[in-house]
ZADOSE-255699 format. One record per residue: chain; x, y, z of N, C-alpha, C in turn; residue in three letters. Coordinates in steps of 0.2 Angstrom, whole numbers, padded with zeros to 4 digits, always signed. Example, Ala and Ser with C-alpha at 12.3 -4.5 7.8 and 13.67 -1.06 7.14 Angstrom:
BEGIN
A  +0066  -0028  +0039  +0062  -0022  +0039  +0066  -0016  +0039  ALA
A  +0064  -0011  +0035  +0068  -0005  +0036  +0064  +0000  +0039  SER
This chain:
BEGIN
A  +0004  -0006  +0000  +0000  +0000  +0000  +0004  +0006  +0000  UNK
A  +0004  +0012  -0005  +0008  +0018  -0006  +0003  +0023  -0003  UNK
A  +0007  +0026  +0002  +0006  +0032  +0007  +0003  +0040  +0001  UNK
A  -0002  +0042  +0004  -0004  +0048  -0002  +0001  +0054  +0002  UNK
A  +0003  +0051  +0008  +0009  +0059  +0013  +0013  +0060  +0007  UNK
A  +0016  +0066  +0007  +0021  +0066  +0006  +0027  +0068  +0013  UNK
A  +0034  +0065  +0010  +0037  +0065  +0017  +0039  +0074  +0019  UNK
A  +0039  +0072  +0024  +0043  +0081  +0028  +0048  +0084  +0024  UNK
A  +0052  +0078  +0021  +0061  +0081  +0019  +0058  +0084  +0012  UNK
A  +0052  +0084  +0007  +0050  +0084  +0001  +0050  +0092  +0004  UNK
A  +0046  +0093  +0009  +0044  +0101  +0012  +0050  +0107  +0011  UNK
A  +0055  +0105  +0012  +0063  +0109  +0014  +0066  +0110  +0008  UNK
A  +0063  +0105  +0004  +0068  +0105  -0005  +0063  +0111  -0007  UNK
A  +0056  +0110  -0008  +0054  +0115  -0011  +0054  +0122  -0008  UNK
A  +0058  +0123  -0004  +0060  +0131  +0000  +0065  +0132  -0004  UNK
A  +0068  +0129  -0006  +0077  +0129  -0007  +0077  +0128  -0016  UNK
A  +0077  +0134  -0018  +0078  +0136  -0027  +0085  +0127  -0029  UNK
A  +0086  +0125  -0033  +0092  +0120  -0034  +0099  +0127  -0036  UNK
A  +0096  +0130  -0037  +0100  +0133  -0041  +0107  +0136  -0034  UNK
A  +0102  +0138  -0030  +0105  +0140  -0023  +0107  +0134  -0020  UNK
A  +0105  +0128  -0018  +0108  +0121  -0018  +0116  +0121  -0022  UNK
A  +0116  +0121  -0028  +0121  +0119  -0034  +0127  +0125  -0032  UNK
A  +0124  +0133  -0029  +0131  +0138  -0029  +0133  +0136  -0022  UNK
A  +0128  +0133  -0016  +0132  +0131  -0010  +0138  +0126  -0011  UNK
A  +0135  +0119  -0018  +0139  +0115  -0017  +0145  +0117  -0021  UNK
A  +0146  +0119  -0027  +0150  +0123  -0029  +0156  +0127  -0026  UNK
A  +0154  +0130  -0019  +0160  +0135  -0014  +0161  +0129  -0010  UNK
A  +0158  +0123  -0008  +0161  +0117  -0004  +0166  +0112  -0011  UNK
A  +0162  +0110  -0014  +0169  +0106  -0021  +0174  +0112  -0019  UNK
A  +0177  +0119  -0018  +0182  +0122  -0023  +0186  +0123  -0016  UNK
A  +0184  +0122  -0011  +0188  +0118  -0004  +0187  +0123  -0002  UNK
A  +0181  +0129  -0003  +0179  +0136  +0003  +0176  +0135  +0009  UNK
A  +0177  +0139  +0012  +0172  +0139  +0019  +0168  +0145  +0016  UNK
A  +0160  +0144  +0019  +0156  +0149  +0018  +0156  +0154  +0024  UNK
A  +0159  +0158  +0024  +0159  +0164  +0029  +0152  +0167  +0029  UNK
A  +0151  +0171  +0034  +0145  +0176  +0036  +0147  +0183  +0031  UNK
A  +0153  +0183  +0031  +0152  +0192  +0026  +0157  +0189  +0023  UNK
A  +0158  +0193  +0016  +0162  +0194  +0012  +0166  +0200  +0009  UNK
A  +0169  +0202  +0006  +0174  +0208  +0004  +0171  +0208  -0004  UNK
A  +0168  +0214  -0002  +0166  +0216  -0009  +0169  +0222  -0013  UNK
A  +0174  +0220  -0017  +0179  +0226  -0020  +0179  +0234  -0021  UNK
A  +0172  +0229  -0026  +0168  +0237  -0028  +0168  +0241  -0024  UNK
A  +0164  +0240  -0020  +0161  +0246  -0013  +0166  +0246  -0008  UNK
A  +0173  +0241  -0008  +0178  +0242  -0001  +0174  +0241  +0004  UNK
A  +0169  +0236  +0006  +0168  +0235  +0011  +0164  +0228  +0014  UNK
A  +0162  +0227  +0019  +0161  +0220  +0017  +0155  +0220  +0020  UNK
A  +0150  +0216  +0016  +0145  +0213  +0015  +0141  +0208  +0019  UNK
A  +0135  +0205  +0018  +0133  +0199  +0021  +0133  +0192  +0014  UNK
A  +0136  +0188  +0016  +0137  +0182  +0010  +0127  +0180  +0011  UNK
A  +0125  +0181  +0003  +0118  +0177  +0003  +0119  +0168  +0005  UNK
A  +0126  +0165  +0003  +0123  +0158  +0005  +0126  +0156  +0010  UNK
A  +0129  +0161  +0016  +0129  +0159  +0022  +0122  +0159  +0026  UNK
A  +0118  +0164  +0023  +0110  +0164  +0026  +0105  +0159  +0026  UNK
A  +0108  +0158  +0019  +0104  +0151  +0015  +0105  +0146  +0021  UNK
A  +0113  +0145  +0021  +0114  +0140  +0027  +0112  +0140  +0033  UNK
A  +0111  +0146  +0035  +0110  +0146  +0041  +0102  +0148  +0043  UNK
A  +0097  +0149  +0040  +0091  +0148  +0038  +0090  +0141  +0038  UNK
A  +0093  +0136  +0036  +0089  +0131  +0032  +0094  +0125  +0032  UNK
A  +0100  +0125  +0040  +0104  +0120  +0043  +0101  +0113  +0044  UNK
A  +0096  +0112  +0043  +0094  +0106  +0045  +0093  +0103  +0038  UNK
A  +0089  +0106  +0034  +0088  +0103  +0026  +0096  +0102  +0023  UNK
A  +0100  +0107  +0026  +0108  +0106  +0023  +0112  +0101  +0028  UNK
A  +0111  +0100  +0033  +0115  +0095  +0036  +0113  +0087  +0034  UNK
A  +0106  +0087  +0035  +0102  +0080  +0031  +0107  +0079  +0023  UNK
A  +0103  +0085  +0019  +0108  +0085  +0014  +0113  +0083  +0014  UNK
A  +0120  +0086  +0016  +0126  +0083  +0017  +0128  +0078  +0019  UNK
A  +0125  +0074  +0025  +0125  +0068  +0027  +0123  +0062  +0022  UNK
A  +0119  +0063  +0018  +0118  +0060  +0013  +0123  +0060  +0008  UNK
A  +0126  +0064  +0006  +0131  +0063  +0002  +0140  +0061  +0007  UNK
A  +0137  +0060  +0012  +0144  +0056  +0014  +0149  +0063  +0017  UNK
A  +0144  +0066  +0019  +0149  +0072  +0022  +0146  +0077  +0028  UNK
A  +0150  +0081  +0034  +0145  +0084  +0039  +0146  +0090  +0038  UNK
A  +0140  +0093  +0039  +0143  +0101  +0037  +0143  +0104  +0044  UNK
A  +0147  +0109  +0045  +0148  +0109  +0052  +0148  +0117  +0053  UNK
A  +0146  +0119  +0055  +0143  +0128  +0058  +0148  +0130  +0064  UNK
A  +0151  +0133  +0062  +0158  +0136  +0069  +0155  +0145  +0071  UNK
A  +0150  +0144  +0077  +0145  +0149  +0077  +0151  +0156  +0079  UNK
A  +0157  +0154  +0082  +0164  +0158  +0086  +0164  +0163  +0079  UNK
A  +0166  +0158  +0073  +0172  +0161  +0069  +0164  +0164  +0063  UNK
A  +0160  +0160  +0063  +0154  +0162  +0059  +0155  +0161  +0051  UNK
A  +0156  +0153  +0052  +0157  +0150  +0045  +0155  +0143  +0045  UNK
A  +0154  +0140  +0039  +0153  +0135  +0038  +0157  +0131  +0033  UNK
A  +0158  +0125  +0034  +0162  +0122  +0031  +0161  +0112  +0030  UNK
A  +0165  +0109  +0025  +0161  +0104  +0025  +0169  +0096  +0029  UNK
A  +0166  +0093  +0033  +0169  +0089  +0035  +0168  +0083  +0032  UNK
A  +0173  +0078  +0028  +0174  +0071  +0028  +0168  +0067  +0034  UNK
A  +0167  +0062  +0034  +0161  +0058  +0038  +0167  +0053  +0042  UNK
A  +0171  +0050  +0034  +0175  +0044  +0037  +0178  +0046  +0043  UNK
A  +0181  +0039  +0046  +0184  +0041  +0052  +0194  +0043  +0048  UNK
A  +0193  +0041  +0042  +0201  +0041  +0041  +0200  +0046  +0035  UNK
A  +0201  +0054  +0035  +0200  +0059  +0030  +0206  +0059  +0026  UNK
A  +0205  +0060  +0019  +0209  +0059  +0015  +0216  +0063  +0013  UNK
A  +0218  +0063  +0012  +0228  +0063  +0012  +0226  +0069  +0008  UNK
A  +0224  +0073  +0004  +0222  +0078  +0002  +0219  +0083  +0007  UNK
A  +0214  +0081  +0010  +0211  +0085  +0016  +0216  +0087  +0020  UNK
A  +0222  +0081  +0023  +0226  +0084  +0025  +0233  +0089  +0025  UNK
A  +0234  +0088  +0016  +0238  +0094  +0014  +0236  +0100  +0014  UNK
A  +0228  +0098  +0012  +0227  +0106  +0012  +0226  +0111  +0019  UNK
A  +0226  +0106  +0024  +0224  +0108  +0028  +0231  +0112  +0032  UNK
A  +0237  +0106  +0031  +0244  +0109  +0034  +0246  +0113  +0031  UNK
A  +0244  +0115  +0024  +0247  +0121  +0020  +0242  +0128  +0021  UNK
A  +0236  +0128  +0025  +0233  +0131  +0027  +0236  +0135  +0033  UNK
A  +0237  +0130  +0037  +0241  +0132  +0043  +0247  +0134  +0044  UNK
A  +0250  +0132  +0040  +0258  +0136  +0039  +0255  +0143  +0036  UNK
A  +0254  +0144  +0033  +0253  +0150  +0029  +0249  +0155  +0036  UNK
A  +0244  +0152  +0039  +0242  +0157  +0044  +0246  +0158  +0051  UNK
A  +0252  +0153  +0052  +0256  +0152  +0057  +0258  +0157  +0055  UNK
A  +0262  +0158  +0048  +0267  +0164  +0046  +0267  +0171  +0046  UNK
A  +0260  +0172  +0044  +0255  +0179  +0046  +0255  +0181  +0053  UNK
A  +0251  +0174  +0057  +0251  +0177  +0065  +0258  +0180  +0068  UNK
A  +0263  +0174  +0067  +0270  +0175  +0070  +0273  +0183  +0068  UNK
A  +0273  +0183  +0061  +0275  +0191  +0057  +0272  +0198  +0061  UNK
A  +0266  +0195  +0061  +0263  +0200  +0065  +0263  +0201  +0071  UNK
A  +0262  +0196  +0076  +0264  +0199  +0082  +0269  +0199  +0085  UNK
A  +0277  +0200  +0080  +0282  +0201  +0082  +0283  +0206  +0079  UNK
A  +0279  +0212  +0074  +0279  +0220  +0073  +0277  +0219  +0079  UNK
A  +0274  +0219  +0084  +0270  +0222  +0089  +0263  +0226  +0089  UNK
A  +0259  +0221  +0082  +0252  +0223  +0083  +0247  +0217  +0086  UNK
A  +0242  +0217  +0088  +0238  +0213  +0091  +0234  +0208  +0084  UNK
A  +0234  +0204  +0085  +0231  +0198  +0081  +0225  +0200  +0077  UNK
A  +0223  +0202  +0083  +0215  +0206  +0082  +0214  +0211  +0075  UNK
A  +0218  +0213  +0076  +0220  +0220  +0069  +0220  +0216  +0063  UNK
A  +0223  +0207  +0062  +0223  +0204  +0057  +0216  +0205  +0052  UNK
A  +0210  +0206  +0055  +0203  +0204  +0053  +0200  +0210  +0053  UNK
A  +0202  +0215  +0051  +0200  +0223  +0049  +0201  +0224  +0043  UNK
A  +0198  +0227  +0039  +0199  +0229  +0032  +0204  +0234  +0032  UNK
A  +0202  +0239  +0037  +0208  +0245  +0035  +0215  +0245  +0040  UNK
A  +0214  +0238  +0043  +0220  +0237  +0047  +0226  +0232  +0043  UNK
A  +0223  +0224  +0043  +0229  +0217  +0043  +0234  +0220  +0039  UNK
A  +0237  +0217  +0034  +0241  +0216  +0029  +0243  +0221  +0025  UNK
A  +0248  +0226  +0027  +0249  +0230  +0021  +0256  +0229  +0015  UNK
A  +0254  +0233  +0011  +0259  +0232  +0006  +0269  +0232  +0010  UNK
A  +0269  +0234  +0014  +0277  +0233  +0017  +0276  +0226  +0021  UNK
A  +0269  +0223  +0023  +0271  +0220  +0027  +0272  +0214  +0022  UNK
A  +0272  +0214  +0016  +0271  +0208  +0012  +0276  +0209  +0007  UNK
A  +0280  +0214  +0008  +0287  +0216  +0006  +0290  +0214  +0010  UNK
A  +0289  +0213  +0015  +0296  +0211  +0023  +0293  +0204  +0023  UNK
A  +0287  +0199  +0025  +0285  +0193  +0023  +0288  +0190  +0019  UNK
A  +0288  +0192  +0011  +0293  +0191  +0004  +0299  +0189  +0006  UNK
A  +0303  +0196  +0009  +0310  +0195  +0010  +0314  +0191  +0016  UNK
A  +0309  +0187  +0021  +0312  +0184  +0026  +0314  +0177  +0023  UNK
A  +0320  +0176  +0021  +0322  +0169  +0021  +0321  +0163  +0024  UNK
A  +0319  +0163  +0030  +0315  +0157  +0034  +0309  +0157  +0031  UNK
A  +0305  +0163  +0030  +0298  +0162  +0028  +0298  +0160  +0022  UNK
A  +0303  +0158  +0018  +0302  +0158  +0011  +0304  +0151  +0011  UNK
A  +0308  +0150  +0015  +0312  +0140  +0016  +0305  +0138  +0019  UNK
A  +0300  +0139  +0023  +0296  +0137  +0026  +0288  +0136  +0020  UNK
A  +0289  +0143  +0017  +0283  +0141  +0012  +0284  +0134  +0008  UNK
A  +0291  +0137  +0005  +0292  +0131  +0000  +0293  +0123  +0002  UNK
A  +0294  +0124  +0007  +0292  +0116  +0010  +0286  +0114  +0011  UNK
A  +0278  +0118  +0013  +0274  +0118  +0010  +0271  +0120  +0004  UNK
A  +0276  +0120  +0001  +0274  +0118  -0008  +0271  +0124  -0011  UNK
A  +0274  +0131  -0009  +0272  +0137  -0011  +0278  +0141  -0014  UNK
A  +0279  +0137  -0018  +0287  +0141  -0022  +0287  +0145  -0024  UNK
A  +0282  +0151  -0025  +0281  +0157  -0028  +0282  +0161  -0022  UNK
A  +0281  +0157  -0015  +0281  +0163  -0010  +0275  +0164  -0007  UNK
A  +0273  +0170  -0005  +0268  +0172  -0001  +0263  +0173  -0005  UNK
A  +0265  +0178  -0011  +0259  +0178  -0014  +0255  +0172  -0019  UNK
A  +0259  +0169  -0016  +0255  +0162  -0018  +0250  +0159  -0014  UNK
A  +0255  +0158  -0010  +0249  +0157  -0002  +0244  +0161  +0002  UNK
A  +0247  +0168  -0001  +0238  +0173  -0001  +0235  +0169  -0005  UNK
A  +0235  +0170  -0011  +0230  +0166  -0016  +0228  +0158  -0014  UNK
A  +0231  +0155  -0012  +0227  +0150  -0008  +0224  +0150  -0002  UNK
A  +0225  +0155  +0001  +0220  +0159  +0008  +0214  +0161  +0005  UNK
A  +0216  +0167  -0001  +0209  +0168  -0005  +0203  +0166  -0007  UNK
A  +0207  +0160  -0011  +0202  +0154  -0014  +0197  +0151  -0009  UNK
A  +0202  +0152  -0003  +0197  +0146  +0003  +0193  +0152  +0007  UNK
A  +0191  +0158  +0005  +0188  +0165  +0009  +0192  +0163  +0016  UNK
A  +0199  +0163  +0017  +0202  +0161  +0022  +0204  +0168  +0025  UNK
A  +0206  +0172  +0017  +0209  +0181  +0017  +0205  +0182  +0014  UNK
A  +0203  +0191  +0012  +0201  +0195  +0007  +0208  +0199  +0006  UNK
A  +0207  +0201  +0000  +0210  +0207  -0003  +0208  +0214  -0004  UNK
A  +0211  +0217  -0001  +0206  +0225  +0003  +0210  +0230  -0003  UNK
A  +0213  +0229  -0008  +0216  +0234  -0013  +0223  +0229  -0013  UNK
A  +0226  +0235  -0017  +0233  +0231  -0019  +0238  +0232  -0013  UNK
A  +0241  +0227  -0012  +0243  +0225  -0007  +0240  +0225  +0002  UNK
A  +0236  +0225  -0001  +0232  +0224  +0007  +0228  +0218  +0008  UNK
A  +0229  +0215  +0012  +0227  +0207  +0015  +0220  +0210  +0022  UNK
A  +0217  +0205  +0022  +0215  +0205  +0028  +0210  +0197  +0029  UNK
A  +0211  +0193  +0037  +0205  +0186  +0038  +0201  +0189  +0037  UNK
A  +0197  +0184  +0035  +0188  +0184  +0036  +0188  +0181  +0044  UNK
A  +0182  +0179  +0045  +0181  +0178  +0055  +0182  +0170  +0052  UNK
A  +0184  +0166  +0047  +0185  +0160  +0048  +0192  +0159  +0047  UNK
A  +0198  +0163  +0045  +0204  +0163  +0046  +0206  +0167  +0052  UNK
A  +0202  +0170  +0056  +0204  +0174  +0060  +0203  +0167  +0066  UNK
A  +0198  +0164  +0067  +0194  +0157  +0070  +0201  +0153  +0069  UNK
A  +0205  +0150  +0065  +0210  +0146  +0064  +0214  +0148  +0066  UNK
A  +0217  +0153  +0067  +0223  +0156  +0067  +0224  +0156  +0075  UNK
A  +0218  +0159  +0078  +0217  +0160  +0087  +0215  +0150  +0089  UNK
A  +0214  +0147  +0086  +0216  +0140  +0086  +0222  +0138  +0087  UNK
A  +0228  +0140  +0082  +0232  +0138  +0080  +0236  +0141  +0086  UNK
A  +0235  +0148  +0086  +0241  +0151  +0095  +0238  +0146  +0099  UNK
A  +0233  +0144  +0100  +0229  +0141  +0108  +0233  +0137  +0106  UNK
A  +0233  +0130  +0101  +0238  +0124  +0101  +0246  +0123  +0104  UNK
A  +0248  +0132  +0099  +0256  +0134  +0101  +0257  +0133  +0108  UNK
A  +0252  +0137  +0111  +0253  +0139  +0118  +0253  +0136  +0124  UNK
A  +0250  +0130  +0123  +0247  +0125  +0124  +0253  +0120  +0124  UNK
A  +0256  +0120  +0120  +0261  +0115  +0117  +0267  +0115  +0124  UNK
């Protein structure tokens, strides 16, 4: 005997365009986290990201979602970002490079920085983090450059901005200006607590 219900999970899809579905998945394949704001060039300032609302509107239809395709989506309420987690217990040998070339690149930045003598804090301001000297002296540090390249960043810093980029890990606030989003600024006050801890 076939049920005339339709099931509850049928109710969540038709809220959710596919189309806003396909751009969430789309910034999880391209190994983004979805932040709550974003840096929008034009205007020099930052914004609210539409498919972090989406997400967070409509966590339950995206956690089911995700769960079924073999992954957890995980909501980091601190750093105000979502991102998508492996299920298995053994994440794959990719996950883990990207995640160590992650962390070296934001060790670099934190360490740089609060050995100028500014506050961490300052890292995740648009009109404060990263300026053009600081990415001049960054360049020029020969440790820093032996240490990129061992994390497979041969070109340097400005390569590894651009893979902080790609993951909305930095924005680009103009030409040579860097700054986190609150989900590299979330890893980076991880990554001291670990230090520190150590």
């Amino acid at each position: 005997m076939v049920s005339d219900e339709t099931p509850t999970t049928t109710a969540s899809f038709d809220q959710i365009l596919p189309a806003q579905s396909a751009a969430v998945f789309r910034e999880f394949q391209a190994g983004r986290v979805i932040v709550r704001d974003l840096w929008d060039a034009n205007r020099s300032e930052v914004c609210a990201n539409p498919l972090y609302n989406l997400l967070y509107n409509h966590l339950a239809h995206f956690r089911t979602l995700y769960e079924h395709l073999g992954s957890e989506l995980v909501f980091n309420e601190v750093g105000a970002f979502f991102f998508l987690k492996e299920s298995s217990d053994d994440e794959s040998e990719e996950h883990d490079e990207n995640a160590f070339r992650v962390q070296v690149v934001l060790l670099l930045i934190g360490r740089y920085f609060a050995r100028s003598g500014r506050d961490l804090e300052f890292l995740g301001r648009p009109e404060a983090g990263l300026n053009e000297q600081d990415l001049e002296n960054l360049g020029a540090d020969d440790e820093y450059r032996e240490i990129l390249r061992a994390a497979r960043f041969e070109k340097g810093m400005g390569e590894a901005l651009d893979y902080l980029e790609k993951r909305n890990l930095i924005f680009r606030a103009g030409a040579g200006r860097y700054f986190l989003s609150s989900a590299g600024q979330y890893f980076l006050a991880q990554l001291v607590q670990e230090y520190e801890q150590a």
